[in-house]
ZADO-1210 file (C-alpha; in nm, 4 decimals, padded with zeros to 6 digits):
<atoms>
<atom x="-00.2649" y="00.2059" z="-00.0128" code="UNK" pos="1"/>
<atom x="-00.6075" y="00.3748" z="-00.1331" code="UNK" pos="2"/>
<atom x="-00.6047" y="00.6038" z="00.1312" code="UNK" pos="3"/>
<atom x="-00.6181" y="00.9063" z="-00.1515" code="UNK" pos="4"/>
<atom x="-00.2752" y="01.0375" z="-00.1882" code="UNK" pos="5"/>
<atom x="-00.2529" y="01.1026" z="-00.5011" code="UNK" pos="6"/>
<atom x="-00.5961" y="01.2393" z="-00.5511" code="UNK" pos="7"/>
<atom x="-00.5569" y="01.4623" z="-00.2378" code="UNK" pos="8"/>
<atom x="-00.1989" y="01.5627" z="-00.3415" code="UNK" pos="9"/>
<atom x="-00.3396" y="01.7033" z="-00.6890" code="UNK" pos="10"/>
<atom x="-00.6143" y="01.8977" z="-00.5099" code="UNK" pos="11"/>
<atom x="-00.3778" y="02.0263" z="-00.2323" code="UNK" pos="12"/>
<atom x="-00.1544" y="02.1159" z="-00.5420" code="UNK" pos="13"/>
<atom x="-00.3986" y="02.2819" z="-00.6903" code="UNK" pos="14"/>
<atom x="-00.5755" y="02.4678" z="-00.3816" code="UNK" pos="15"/>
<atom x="-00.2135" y="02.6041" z="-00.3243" code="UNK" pos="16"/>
<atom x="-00.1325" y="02.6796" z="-00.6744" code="UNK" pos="17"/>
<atom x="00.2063" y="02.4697" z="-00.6626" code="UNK" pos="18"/>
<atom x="00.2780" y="02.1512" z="-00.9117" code="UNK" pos="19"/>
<atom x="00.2253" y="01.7969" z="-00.8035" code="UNK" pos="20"/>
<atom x="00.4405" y="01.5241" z="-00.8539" code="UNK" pos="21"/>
<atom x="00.4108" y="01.1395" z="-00.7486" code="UNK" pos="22"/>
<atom x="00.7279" y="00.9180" z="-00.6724" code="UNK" pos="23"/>
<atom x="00.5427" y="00.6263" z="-00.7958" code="UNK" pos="24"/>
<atom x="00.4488" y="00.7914" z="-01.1109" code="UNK" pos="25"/>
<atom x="00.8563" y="00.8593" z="-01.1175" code="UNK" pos="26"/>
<atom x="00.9437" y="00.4951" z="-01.0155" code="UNK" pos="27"/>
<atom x="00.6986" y="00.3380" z="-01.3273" code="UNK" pos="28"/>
<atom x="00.8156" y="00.6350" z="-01.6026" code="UNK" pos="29"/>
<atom x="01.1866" y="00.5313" z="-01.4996" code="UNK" pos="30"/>
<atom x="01.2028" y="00.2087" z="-01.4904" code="UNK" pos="31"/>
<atom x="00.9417" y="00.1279" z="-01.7663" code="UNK" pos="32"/>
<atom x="00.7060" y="-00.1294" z="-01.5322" code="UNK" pos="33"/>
<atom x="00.4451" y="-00.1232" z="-01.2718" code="UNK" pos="34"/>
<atom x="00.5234" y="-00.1337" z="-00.9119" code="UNK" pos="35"/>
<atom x="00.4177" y="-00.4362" z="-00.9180" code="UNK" pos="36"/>
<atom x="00.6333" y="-00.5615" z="-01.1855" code="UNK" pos="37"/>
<atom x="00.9332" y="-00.4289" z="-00.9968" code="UNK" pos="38"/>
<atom x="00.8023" y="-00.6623" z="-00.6672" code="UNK" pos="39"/>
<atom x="00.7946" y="-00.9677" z="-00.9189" code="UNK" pos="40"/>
<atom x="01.0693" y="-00.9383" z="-01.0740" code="UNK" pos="41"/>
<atom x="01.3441" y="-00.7951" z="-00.8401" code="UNK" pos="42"/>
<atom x="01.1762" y="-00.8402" z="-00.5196" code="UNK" pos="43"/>
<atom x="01.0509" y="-00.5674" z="-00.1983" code="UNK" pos="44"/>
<atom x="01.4247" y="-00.4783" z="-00.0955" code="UNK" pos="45"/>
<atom x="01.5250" y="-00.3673" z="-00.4715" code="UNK" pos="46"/>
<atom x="01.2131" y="-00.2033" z="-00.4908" code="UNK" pos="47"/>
<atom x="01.2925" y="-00.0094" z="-00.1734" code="UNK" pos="48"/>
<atom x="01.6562" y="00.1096" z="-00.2867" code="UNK" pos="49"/>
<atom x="01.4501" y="00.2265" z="-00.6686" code="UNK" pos="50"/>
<atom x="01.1983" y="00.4093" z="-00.4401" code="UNK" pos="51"/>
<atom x="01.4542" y="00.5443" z="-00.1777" code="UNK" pos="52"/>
<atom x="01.6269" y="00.7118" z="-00.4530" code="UNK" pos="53"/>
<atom x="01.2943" y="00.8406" z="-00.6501" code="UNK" pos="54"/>
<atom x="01.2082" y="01.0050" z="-00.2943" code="UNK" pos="55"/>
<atom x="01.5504" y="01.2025" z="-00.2669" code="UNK" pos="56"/>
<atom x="01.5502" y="01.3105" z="-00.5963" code="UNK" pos="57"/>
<atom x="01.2141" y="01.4118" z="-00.6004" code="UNK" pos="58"/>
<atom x="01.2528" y="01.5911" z="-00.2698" code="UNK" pos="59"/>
<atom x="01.5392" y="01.7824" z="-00.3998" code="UNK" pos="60"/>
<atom x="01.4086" y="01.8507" z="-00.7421" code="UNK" pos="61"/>
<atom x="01.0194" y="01.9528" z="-00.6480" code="UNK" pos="62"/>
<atom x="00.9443" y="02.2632" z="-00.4434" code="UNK" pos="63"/>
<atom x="00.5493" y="02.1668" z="-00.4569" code="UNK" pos="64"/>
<atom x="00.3176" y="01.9054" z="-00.3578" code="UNK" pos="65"/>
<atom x="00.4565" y="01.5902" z="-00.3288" code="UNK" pos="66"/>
<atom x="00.3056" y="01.2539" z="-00.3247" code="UNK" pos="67"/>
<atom x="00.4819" y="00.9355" z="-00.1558" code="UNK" pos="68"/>
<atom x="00.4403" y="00.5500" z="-00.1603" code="UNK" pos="69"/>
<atom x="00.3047" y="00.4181" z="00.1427" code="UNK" pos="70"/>
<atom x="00.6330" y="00.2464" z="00.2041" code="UNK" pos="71"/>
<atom x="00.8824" y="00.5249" z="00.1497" code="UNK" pos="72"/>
<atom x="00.9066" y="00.5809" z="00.5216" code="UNK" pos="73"/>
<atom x="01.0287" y="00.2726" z="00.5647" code="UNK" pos="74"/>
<atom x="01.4187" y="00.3910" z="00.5104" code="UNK" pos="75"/>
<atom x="01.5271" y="00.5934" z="00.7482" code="UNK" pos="76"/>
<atom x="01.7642" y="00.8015" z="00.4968" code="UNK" pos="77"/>
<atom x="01.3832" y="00.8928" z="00.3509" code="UNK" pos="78"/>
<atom x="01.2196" y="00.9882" z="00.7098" code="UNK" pos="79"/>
<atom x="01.5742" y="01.2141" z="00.7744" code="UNK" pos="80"/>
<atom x="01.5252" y="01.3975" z="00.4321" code="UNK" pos="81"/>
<atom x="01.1159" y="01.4457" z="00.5616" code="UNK" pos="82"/>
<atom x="01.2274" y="01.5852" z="00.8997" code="UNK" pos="83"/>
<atom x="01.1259" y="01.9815" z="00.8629" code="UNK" pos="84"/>
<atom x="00.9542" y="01.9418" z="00.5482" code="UNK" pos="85"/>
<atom x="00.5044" y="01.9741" z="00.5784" code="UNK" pos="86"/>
<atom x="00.4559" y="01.6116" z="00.5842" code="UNK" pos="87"/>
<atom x="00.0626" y="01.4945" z="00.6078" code="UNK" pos="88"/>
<atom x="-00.0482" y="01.1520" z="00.6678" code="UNK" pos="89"/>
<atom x="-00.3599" y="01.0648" z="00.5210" code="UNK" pos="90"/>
<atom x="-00.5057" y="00.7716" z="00.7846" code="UNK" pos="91"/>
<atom x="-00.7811" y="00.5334" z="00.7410" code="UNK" pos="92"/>
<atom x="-00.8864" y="00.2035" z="00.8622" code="UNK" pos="93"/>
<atom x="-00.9200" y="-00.1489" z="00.7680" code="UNK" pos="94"/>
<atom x="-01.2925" y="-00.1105" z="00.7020" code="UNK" pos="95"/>
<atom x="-01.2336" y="00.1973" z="00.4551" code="UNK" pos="96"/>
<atom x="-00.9479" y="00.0282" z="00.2464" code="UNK" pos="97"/>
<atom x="-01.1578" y="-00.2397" z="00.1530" code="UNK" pos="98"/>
<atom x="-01.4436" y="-00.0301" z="00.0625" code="UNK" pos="99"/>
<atom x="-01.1544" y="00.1881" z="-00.1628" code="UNK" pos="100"/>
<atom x="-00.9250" y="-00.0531" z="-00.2960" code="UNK" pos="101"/>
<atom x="-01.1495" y="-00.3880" z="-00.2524" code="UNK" pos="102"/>
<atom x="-00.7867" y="-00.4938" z="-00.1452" code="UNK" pos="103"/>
<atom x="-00.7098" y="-00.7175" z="-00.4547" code="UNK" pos="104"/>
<atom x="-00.3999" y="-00.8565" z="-00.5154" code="UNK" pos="105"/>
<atom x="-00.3179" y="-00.6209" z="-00.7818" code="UNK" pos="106"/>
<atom x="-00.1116" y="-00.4728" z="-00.4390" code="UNK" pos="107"/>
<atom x="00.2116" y="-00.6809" z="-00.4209" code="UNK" pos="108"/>
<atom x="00.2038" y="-00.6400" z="-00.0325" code="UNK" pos="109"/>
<atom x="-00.1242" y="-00.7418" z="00.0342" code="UNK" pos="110"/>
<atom x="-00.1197" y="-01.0593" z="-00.2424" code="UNK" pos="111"/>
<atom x="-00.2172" y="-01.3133" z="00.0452" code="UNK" pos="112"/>
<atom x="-00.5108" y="-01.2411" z="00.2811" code="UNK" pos="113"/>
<atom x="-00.5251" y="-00.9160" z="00.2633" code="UNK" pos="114"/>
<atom x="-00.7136" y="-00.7664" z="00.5192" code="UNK" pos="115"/>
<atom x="-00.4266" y="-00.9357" z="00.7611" code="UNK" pos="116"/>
<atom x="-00.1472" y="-00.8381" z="00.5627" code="UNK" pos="117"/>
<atom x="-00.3176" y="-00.4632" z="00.5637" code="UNK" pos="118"/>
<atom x="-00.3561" y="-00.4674" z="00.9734" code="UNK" pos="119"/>
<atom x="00.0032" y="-00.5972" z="00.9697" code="UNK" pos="120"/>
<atom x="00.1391" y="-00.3710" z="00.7319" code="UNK" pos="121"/>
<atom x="00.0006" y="-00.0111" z="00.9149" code="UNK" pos="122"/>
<atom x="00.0805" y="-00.1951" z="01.2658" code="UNK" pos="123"/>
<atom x="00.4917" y="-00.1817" z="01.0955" code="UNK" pos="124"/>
<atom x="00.4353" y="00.1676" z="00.9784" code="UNK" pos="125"/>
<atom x="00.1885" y="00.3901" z="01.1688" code="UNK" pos="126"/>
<atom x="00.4377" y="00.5123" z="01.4111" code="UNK" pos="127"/>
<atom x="00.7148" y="00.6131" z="01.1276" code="UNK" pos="128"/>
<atom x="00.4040" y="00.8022" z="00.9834" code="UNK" pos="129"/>
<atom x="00.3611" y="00.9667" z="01.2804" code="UNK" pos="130"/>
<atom x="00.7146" y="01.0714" z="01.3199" code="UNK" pos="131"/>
<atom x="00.7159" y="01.2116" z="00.9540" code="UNK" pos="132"/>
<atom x="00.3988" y="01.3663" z="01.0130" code="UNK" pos="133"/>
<atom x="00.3698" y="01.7432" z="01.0465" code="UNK" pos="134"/>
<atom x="-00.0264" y="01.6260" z="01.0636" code="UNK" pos="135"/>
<atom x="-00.2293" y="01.3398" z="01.0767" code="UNK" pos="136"/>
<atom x="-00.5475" y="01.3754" z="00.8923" code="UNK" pos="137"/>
<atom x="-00.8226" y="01.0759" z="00.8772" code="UNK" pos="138"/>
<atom x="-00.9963" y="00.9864" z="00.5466" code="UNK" pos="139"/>
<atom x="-01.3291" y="00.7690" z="00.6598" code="UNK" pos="140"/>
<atom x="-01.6088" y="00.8559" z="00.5571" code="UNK" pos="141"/>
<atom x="-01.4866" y="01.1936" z="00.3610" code="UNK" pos="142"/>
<atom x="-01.4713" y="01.2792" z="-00.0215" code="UNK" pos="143"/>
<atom x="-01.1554" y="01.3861" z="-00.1488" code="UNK" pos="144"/>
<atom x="-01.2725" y="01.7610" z="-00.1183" code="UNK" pos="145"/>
<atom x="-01.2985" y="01.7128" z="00.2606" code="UNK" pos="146"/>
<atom x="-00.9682" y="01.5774" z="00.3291" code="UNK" pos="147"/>
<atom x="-00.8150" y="01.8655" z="00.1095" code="UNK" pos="148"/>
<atom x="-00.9350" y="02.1039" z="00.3472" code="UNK" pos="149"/>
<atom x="-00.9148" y="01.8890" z="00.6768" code="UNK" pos="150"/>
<atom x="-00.5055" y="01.8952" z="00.5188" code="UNK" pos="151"/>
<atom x="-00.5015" y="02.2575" z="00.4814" code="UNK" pos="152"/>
<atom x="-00.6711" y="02.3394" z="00.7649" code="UNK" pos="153"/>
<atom x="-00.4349" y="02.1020" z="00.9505" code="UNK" pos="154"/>
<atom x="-00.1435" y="02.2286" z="00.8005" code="UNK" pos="155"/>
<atom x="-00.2247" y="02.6193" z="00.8769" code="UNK" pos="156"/>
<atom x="-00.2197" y="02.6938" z="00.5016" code="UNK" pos="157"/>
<atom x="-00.5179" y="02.9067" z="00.3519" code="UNK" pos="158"/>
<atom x="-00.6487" y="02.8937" z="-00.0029" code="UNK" pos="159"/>
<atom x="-00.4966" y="02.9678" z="-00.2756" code="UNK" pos="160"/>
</atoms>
């Protein structure tokens, strides 16, 4: 959450002259509501089964750069479909996400002492983003320019 992905994806996509395309940005046009709508009204796990299928589709549809919720790896159906596929994990710490995203409740997951429910939250997931991950690449302290290239570099892939 605020680590950049979406701002990074559309630079990456750009650098490597491919499209973009966000699953949440799919999961809101579809269903008509925010993500955090969805979490109010149907709850985490029905979320997870909207976004599961958002991820497949999207994998299967989109040959470009593609942006994922945080939670996506999560299912393990999701982290199967990733295996072989140029997966970058865009890392930062608890210091950096407040300084980003202030970590306001408008995030359903972190709605209740966030800074906690952060640490908790990338204690649960940091290894399945490391298994997805074809590269890890930090984002402290760098503009959005940096990661790009700290992603391409990472990833082997020149300019486009």
């Amino acid at each position: 959450m605020g680590v950049g992905k979406s701002t990074v994806g559309q630079l990456l996509a750009e650098r490597l002259g491919l499209g973009y395309r966000d699953t949440d940005d799919d999961i809101v046009a579809e269903q008509g509501r925010s993500i955090a709508e969805i979490f109010v009204d149907d709850g985490e796990p029905a979320f997870r089964a909207i976004e599961k299928l958002a991820v497949a589709t999207a994998l299967a549809e989109h040959e470009g750069v593609l942006a994922l919720g945080g939670g996506a790896v999560l299912d393990v159906d999701t982290r199967a479909l990733l295996s072989g596929q140029r997966v970058v994990y865009l890392s930062m710490d608890v210091e950096e996400a407040v300084k980003r995203t202030g970590l306001n409740a408008a995030r359903p997951l972190l709605a209740v002492n966030p800074r906690k429910q952060w640490r908790e939250l990338m204690e649960a997931r940091r290894h399945l983003y490391e298994e997805v991950a074809s590269a890890v690449v930090a984002t402290d302290g760098r503009t959005p320019e940096e990661v790009t290239q700290a992603a391409l570099d990472a990833l082997e892939l020149k300019k486009a």
